[in-house]
C-alpha positions as CSV (number, residue, x, y, z in Angstrom):
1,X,4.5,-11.9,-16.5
2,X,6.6,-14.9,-16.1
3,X,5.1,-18.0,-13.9
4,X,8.3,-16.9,-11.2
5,X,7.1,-13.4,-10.9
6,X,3.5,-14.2,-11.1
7,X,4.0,-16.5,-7.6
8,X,6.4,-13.7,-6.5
9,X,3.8,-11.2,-6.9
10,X,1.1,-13.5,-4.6
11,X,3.7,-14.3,-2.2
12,X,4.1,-10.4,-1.5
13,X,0.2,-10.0,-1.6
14,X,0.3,-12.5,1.2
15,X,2.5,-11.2,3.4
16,X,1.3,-7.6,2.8
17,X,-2.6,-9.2,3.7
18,X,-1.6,-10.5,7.0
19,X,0.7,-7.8,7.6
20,X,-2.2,-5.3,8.5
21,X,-2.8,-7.6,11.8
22,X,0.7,-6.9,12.7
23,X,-0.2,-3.1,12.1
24,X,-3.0,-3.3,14.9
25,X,-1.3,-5.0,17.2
26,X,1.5,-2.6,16.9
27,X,-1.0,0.3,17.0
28,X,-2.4,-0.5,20.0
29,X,0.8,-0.3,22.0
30,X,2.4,2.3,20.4
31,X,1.4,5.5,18.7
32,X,1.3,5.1,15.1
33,X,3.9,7.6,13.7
34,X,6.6,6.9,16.3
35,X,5.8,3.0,14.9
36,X,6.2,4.4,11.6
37,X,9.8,5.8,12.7
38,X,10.5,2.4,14.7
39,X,9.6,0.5,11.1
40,X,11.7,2.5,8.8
41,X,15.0,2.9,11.8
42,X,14.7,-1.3,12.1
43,X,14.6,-1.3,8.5
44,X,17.4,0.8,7.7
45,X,19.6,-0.7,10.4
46,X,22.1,-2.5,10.5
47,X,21.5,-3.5,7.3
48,X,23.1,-0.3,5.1
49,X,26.3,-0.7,7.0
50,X,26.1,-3.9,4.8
51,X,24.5,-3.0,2.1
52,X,26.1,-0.5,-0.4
53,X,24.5,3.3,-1.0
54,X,22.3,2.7,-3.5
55,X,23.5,4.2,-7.4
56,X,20.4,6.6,-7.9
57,X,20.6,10.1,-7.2
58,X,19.9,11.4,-3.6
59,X,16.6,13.1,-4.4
60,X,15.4,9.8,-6.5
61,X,16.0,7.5,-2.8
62,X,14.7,10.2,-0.3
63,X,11.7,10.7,-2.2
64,X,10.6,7.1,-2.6
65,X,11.3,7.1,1.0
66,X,9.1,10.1,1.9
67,X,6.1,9.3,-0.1
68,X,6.4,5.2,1.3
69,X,6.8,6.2,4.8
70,X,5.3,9.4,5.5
71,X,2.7,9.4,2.7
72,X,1.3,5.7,2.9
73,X,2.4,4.4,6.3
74,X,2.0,7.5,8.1
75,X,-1.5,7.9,7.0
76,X,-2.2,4.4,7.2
77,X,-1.0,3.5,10.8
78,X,-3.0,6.4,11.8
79,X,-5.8,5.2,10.5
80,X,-5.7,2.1,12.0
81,X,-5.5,3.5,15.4
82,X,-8.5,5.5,15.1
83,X,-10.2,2.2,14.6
84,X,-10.7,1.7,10.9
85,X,-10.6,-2.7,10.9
86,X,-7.9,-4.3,9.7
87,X,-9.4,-6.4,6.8
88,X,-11.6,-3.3,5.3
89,X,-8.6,-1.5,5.6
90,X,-6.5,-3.7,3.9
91,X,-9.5,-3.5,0.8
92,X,-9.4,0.5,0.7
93,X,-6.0,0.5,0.3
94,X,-6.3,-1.0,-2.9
95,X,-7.4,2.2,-4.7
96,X,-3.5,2.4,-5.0
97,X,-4.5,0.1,-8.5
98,X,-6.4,3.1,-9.4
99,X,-4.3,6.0,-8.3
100,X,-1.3,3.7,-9.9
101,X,-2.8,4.0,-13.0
102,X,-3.7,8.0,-12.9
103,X,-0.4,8.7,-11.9
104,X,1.1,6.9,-14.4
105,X,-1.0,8.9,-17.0
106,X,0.0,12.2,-15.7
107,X,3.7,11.5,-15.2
108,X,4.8,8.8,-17.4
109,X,2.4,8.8,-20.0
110,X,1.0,5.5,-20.0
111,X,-2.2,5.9,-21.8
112,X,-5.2,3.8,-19.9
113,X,-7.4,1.6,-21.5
114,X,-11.2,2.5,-21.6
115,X,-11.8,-0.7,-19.5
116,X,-9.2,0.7,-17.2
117,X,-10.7,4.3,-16.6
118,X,-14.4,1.9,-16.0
119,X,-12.5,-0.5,-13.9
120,X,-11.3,2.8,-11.7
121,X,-14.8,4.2,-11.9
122,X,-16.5,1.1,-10.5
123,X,-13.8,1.1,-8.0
124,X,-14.3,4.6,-6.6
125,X,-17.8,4.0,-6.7
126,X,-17.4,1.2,-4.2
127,X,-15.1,3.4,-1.8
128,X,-18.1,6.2,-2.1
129,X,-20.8,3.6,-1.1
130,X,-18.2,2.4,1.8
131,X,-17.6,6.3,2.9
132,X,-21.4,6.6,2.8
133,X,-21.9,3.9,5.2
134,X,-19.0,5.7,7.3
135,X,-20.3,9.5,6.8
136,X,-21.0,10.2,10.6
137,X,-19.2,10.5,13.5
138,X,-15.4,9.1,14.1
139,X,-15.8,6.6,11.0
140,X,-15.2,8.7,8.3
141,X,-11.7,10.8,9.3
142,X,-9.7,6.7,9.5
143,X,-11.1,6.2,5.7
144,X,-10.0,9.3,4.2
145,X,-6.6,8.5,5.6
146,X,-6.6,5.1,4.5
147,X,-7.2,6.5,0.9
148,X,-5.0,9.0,0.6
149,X,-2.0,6.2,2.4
150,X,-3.4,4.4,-1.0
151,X,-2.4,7.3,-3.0
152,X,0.5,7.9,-1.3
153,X,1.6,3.8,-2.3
154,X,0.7,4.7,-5.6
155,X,3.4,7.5,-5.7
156,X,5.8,5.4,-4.6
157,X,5.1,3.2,-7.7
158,X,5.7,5.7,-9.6
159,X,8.8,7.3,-8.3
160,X,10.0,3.9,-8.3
161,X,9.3,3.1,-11.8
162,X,10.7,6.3,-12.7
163,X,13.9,5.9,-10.7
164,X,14.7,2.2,-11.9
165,X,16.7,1.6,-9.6
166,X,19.7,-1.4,-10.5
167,X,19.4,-2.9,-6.6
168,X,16.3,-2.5,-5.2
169,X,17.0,-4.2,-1.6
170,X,19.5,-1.3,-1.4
171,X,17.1,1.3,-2.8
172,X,14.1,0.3,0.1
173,X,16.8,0.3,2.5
174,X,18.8,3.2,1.9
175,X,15.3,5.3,1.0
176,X,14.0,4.3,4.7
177,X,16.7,6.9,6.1
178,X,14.5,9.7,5.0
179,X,11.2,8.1,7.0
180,X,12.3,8.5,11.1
181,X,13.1,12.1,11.4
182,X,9.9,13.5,9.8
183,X,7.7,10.9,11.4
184,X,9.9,11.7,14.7
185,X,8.6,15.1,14.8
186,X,5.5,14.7,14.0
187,X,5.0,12.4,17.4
188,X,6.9,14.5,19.2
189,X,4.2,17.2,18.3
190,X,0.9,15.0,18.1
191,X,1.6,11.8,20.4
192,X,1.7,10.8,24.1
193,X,5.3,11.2,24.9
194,X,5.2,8.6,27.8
195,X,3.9,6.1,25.7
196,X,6.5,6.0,23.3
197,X,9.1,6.2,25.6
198,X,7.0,2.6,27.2
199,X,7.6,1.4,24.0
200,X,11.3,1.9,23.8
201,X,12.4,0.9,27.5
202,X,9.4,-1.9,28.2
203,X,8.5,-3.6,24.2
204,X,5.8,-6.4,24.6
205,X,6.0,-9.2,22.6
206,X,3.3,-8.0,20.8
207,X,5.5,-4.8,19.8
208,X,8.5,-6.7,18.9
209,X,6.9,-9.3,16.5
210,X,5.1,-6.2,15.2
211,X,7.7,-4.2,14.5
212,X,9.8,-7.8,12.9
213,X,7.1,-8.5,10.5
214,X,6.7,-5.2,9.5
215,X,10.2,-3.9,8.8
216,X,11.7,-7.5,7.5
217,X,8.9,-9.0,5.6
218,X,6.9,-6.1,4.6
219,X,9.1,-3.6,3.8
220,X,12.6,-5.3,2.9
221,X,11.2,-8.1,1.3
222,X,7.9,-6.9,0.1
223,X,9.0,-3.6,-1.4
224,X,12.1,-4.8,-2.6
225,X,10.7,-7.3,-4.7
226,X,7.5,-5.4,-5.3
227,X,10.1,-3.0,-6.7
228,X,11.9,-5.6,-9.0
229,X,8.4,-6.5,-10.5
230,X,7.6,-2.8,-11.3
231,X,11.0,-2.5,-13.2
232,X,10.4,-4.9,-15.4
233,X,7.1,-4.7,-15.9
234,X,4.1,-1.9,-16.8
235,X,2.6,0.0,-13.7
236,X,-0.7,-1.2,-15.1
237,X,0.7,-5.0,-15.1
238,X,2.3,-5.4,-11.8
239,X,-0.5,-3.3,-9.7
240,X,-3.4,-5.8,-10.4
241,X,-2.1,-8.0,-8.2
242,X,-2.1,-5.6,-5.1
243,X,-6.1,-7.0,-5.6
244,X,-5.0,-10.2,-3.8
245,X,-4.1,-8.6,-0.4
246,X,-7.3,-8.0,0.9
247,X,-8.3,-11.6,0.6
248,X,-5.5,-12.0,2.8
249,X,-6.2,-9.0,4.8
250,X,-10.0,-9.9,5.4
251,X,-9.0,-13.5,6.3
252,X,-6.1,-12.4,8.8
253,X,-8.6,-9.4,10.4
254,X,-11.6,-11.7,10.6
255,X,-9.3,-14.9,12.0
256,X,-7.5,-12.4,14.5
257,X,-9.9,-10.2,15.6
258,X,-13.6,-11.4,14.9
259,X,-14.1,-8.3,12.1
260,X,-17.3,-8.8,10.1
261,X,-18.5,-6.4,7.4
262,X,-21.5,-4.4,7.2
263,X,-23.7,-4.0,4.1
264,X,-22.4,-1.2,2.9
265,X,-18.8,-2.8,3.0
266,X,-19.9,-5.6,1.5
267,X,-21.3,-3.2,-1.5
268,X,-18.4,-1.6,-1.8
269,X,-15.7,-4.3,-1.3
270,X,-17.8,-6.0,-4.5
271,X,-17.7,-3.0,-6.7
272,X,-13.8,-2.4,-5.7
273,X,-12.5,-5.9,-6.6
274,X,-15.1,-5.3,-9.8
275,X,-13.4,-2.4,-11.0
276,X,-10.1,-4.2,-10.1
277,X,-11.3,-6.9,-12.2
278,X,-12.6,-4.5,-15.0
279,X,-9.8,-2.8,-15.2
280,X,-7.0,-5.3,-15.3
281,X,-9.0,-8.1,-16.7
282,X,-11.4,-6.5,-18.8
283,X,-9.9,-6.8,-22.1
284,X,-8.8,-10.5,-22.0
285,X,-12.8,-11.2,-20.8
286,X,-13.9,-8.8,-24.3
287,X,-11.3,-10.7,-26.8
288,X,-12.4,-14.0,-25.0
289,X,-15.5,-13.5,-26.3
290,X,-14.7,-11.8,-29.7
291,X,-15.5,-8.4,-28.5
292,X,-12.9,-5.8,-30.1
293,X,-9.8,-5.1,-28.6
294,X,-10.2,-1.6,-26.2
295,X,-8.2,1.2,-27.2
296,X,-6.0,3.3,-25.0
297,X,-9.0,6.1,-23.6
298,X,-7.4,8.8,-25.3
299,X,-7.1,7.1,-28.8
300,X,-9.9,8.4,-31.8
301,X,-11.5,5.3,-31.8
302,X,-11.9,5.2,-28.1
């Protein structure tokens, strides 16, 4: 990657980090899938009266748009409000690097390295020792969201890479059209009516800034340019550097809200940003010190 792209793609980790503090404060004042629909209407408006419709097909925008808002953020707000911290949330979620990568397999045939498929083994392995430490009461039901909203980022890599799409400010904001009304019903069917309606007729502060952070800088910004970087770049390149937002994430939850990790988070964030490490990093580490290049895991040799 060029040196531009490589400090755009740590600027984005940044402001994805600290954006899971403005996720729990939003959380705790309004239920999580009517934020999810306040996100993506803020995002959406007024800027596609400005922007123009974007040139991919209909099905290519509403479904980068679904699996975004529905399958990550819907998951992942929820998640948050049944209490799973911000900063080992914002670590968990970076098994999108590994679901990037088997997605990419399946649908666009990019063949992973063998230090890839040990860098996503290592990974899970950390998430299983974290789920272990979690496998009792209330704890465990937040971080099986919180991975499949990681799989549900890693989807939208995908359908983004596949789409290409020419303009993508107008592709994250014309996509977020297809987020409210699904995430609409489903707080209308799940969430405390009165509260949401608090949240529209009374806002806190605290809401507001939420909701600003997360529709401007996170999603316009961060998905827009995240998208740029995975048009012109491999999956397997650009979704490394999704490894940086946790150090952001624990440093924003632990500076906000007093979070500390446990052992078993401590094992597991170790072997995640290890397999991240292995998996991304691997091969440069083996040819550095004359090891033979890795071949893709499906090669003869491999």
């Amino acid at each position: 990657m060029k040196p531009r792209d490589i400090a755009l793609a740590v600027v984005i980790a940044a402001i994805w980090g600290f954006n899971f503090i403005a996720i729990k404060l939003g959380v705790t004042a309004v239920p999580p899938f009517f934020l999810t629909a306040l996100r993506f209407m803020l995002a959406a408006f007024p800027a596609l009266l400005f922007i123009a419709r974007p040139k991919e097909g209909f099905g290519w925008v509403a479904g980068f748009g679904l699996v975004l808002g529905v399958g990550q953020f819907g998951f992942l707000f929820l998640a948050v409000r049944l209490g799973l911290p911000a900063g080992l949330t914002s670590l968990v979620m970076q098994a999108q690097a590994f679901w990037t990568m088997l997605f990419a397999w399946m649908m666009l045939r990019e063949v992973p390295t063998v230090q890839q498929v040990w860098g996503a083994i290592v990974g899970f392995l950390g998430i299983a020792i974290i789920a272990y430490g979690r496998w009792s009461g209330s704890d465990l039901l937040p971080l099986l969201l919180c991975i499949l909203a990681a799989a549900g980022w890693a989807a939208a890599n995908i359908v983004s890479k596949m789409a290409r799409p020419k303009d993508t400010l107008s592709f994250v904001i014309w996509s977020s059209l297809a987020v409210p009304l699904p995430m609409l019903v489903l707080s209308w069917i799940f969430e405390d009516h009165a509260q949401s309606l608090a949240a529209l007729t009374s806002p806190s502060w605290q809401v507001v800034g939420s909701l600003l952070y997360l529709a401007f800088l996170s999603t316009l910004f961060g998905y827009g340019a995240w998208n740029y970087l995975f048009n012109h770049y491999p999956a397997s390149t650009v979704a490394p550097y999704s490894m940086l937002v946790p150090l952001f994430g624990i440093l924003g939850g632990a500076l906000a809200f007093g979070e500390r990790f446990d052992g078993y988070e401590i094992a597991g964030a170790v072997l995640i940003v290890a397999g991240l490490v292995t998996g991304n990093f691997g091969g440069r580490l083996a040819q550095a010190l004359g090891i033979k290049k890795a071949e893709p895991a499906g090669s003869a040799n491999s």
